[in-house]
Steps between C-alpha positions, in 0.01 A plus 500: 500500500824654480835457312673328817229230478628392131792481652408329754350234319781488280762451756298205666468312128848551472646389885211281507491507884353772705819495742753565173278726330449755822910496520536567160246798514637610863211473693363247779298246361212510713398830279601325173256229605221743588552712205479181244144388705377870443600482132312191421209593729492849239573273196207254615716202407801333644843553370720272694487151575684404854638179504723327715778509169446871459279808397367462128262757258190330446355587112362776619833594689708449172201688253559834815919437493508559139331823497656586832834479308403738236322776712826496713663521236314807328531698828846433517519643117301788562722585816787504223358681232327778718894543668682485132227792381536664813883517409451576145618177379153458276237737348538729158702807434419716250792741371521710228836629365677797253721276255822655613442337852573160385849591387646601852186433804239253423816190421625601856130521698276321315784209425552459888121502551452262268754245638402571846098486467478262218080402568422940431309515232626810325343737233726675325447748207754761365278844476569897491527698826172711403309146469636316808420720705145523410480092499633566896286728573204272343594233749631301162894495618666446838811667431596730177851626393534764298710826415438783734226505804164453408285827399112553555190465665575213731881507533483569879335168534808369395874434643720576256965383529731524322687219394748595236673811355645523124628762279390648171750277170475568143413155258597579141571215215809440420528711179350828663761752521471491887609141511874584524493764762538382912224757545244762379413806609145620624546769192576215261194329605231788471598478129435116440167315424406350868379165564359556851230333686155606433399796712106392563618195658859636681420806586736596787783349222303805238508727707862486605613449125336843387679630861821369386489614112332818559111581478534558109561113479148409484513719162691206315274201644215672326715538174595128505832560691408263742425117505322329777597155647359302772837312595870503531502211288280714170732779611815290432291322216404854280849667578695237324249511238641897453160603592658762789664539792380294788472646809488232865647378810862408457401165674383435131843398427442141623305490220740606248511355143810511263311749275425786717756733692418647862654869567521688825282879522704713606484650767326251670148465527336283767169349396200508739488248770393137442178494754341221666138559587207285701259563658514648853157267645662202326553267778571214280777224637654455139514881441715542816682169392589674207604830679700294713681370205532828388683633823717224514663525118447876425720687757357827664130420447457375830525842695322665181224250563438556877504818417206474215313291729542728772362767326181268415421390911 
């Protein structure tokens, strides 16, 4: 028995007449004829009543039609489902984040995926760079953005793009002594208490802050002259508090409150790369859904992509 005998049968109960049913189907109706006999010689019971008024189910006919209808049916749903997977139109992403990216990226990318493949099931978890990566690597993410390429044993498994650039800003409240100054100075700033992102969990951001203020400033986290902060948003939070100075991305602006004042670092200091990392094996529909998404909204990743994926064939 095959699908075209369901609808076979079904096509005759609905035409009831062997002549209308074969034109509907677009075949002769000799083989329509010989393909019914065949199907209730397999069945072991007739299906179809011929009368002179027309071709009728029998009980038996009608108990087969019904569950004809819903196996067709089925096939034709697992046609559409395997296609919308295929496409990345269903499935689960899993995507773990640096709070900065949903001031600027993630609203543009993940917004636009969202609206576009509305039946994804998505993960999402704001996490450090340091721990990200390892969930990647672990096969516990699909896709992990974070500040500065992923370090470590494993990182060449990975293809790493960037998707954003920023530049160092200053976050003081509004009664610090910085808050009516335009700017501050990278002299100014090795003299302040620090609220900086914690360097066992950032550590390509560490590492570039003690390049930036000068290998003695790891003397003043040890004396207390840093504080540590997981977010923009407890950076923002703690400097208006008149904790410190709070060092980020100047995307952090968007998220701006009347009691906090954002100053310029002069000269200006470009932050490390916003990355994008998955893994290179990952052959997964909704990941390249998502990159696609990603190419489309975030200009210049497309030839920075090819060219990570290049690397990886």
């Amino acid at each position: 028995m095959e699908s075209r005998h369901l609808r076979y049968a079904l096509a005759l109960a609905e035409h009831q007449h062997f002549g209308r049913a074969a034109a509907a189907l677009g075949i002769a109706q000799p083989p329509l004829s010989q393909q019914i006999a065949a199907l209730e010689r397999e069945l072991g019971a007739r299906l179809f009543d011929r009368t002179a008024r027309g071709v009728f189910p029998t009980a038996a006919g009608e108990a087969f039609l019904a569950r004809a209808r819903r196996a067709l049916a089925e096939m034709s749903a697992a046609v559409s489902d395997a296609g919308r997977a295929a496409r990345g139109e269903t499935g689960r992403l899993r995507l773990g984040f640096i709070g900065s990216a949903l001031l600027e990226l993630l609203p543009s990318v993940l917004g636009g995926f969202v609206r576009d493949r509305p039946e994804v099931r998505l993960g999402l978890q704001e996490m450090s760079t340091r721990r990200s990566t390892a969930a990647l690597l672990a096969g516990e993410l699909d896709i992990a953005i974070g500040r500065g390429a992923p370090r470590g044993a494993g990182a060449e498994e990975l293809v790493s793009v960037t998707v954003g650039r920023d530049h160092l800003v200053a976050v003081v409240g509004a009664a610090h002594p910085f808050a009516g100054q335009r700017g501050v100075s990278l002299e100014q700033l090795r003299g302040q208490h620090l609220i900086i992102a914690p360097a066992d969990e950032e550590p390509v951001v560490a590492a570039w802050l003690t390049t930036l203020l000068g290998e003695g400033s790891e003397a003043p986290a040890r004396a207390g002259g840093f504080t540590e902060a997981r977010d923009v948003h407890t950076i923002i939070g703690l400097a208006s508090c008149g904790v410190g100075v709070g060092l980020g991305p100047a995307c952090l602006r968007v998220a701006a409150r009347p009691d906090i004042r954002v100053c310029e670092v002069s000269p200006r200091v470009e932050l490390p790369e916003l990355v994008m990392s998955f893994r290179a094996q990952d052959r997964s529909p909704v990941l390249a859904a998502f990159l696609d998404t990603t190419r489309e909204r975030c200009p210049g990743v497309s030839e920075r992509l090819e060219r990570g994926l290049g690397a990886r064939r």
